[in-house]
N, C-alpha and C positions, 0 to 999 in steps of 0.2 A: 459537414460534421465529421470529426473524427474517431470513431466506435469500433468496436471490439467485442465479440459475441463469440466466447466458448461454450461448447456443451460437451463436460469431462469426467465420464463415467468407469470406475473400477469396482472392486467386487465388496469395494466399504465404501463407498460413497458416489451420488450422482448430483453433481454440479452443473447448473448453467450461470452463467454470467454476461450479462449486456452493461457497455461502459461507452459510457459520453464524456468524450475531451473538453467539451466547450458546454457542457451545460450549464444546469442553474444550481445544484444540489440537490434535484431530485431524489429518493430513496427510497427503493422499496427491495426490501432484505428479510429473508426467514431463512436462516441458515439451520434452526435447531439447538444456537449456542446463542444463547441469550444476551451475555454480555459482549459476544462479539457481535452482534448485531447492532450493539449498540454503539460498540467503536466504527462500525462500517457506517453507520450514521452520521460519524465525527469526517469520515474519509470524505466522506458524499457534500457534508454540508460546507465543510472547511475548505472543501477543494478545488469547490464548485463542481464536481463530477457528478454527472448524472448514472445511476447506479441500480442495477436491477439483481438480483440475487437470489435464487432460492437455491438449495444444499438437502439433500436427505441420505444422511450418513448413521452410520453404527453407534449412537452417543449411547446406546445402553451399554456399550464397554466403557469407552470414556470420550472426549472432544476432541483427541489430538486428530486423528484423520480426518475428520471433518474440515477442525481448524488449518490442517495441512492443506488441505486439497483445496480450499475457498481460497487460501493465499497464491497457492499453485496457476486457479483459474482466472483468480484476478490477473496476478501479470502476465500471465499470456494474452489477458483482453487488452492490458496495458501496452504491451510491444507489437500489438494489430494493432492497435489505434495507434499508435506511433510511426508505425511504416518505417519509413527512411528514418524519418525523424529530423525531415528538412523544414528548417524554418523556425527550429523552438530557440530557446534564451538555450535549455539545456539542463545549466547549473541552477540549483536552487535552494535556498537556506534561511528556516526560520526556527527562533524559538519560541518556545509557547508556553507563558504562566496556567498556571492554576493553583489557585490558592497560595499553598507552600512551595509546589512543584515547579519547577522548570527543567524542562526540555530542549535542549537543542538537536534538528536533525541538518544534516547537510546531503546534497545528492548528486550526480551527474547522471544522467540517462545518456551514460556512453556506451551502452550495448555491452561492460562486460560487467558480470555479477560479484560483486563483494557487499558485504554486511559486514560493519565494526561495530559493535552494541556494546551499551557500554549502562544497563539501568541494573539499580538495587532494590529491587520488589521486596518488603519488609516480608508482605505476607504472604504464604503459599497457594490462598484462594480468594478470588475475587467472586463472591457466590460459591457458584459449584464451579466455574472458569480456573485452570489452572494458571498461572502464572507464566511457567516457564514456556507457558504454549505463545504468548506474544515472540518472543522471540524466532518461535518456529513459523508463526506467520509471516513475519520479516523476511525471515530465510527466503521460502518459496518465495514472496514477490518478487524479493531482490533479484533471485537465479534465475527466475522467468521471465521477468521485462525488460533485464539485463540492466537494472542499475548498481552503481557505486554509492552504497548508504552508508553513512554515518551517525549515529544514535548517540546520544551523550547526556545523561542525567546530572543538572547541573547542582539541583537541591531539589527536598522531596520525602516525607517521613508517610505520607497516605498513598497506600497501594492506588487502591484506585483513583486518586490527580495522577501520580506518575504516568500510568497506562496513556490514561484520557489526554495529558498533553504529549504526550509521546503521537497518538494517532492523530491530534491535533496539527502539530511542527510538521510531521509527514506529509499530511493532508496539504499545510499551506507551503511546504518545500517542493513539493511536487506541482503546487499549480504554476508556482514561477516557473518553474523548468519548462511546464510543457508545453506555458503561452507562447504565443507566436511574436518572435522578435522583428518589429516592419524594418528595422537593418539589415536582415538578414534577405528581404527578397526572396524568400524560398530555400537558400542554399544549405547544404549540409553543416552543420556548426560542427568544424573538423579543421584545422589546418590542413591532415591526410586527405581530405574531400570525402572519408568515407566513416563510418562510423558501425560498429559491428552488427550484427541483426540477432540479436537476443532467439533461441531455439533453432538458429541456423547452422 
């Protein structure tokens, strides 16, 4: 099994994080943010990752640290359970209706961090959830697991489908990547032979 267990404590927030590569969907998550718990639901179920999560941050200022730092924790759990990162597909890309919305994300877990985002969230809150914090979550994963994400909102007029297929595509973009390609024999998916190590 390949898993990932951070425990990532600063002076606004204390996060741990356990992450299964090969799970079922498991999901047990109390971050504090309500609606991100619900998209971490989406991550877990969509992904097949098995997902453990608890968060106790400052939300009586507001969500962003929280929502920072759960992003942060995840992909650091993500680039532990990644390792080398021998043997995966890699690349991985899906889109994802809901309703109106569609979503496309594209990915490579090539070790070095970029995020292209590309959605037009009509509303500013999803509940009490800010909006522009999705994006911030993206951030942190991205720079800590060391992927190349691509975000792109294809069509979409309700706040909340956009989000939900957004962490949908993610969810099911990242399972392709991380499965185990039987061509690959184990080997580093590189032509270089090597692939960068995300927080190295």
């Amino acid at each position: 099994m390949r898993t990932g267990t951070i425990h990532r404590v600063t002076g606004e927030t204390d996060v741990r994080v356990t992450l299964g590569l090969d799970g079922s969907g498991r999901c047990t998550v109390n971050t504090g943010v309500a609606f991100l718990d619900h998209m971490l639901h989406q991550l877990a179920s969509h992904g097949l990752i098995d997902l453990e999560i608890s968060a106790k941050g400052d939300t009586h200022i507001d969500d962003h640290h929280t929502n920072e730092d759960v992003g942060i924790a995840v992909g650091q759990a993500l680039a532990q359970a990644l390792g080398e990162r021998r043997g995966i597909h890699r690349f991985g890309h899906f889109v994802a209706p809901l309703d109106e919305a569609l979503v496309q994300v594209a990915l490579d877990c090539s070790g070095r961090p970029h995020l292209s985002y590309d959605l037009q969230i009509p509303a500013q809150k999803i509940g009490s959830y800010d909006t522009e914090l999705v994006k911030e979550f993206f951030v942190a994963v991205a720079n800590n697991a060391g992927l190349t994400l691509h975000i792109r909102q294809l069509a979409g007029v309700n706040s909340h489908h956009i989000v939900e297929a957004c962490f949908k595509a993610f969810a099911r973009a990242l399972r392709l990547a991380v499965e185990m390609d039987p061509r690959r024999a184990g080997a580093i998916p590189s032509s270089k032979g090597v692939l960068e190590q995300a927080g190295a």
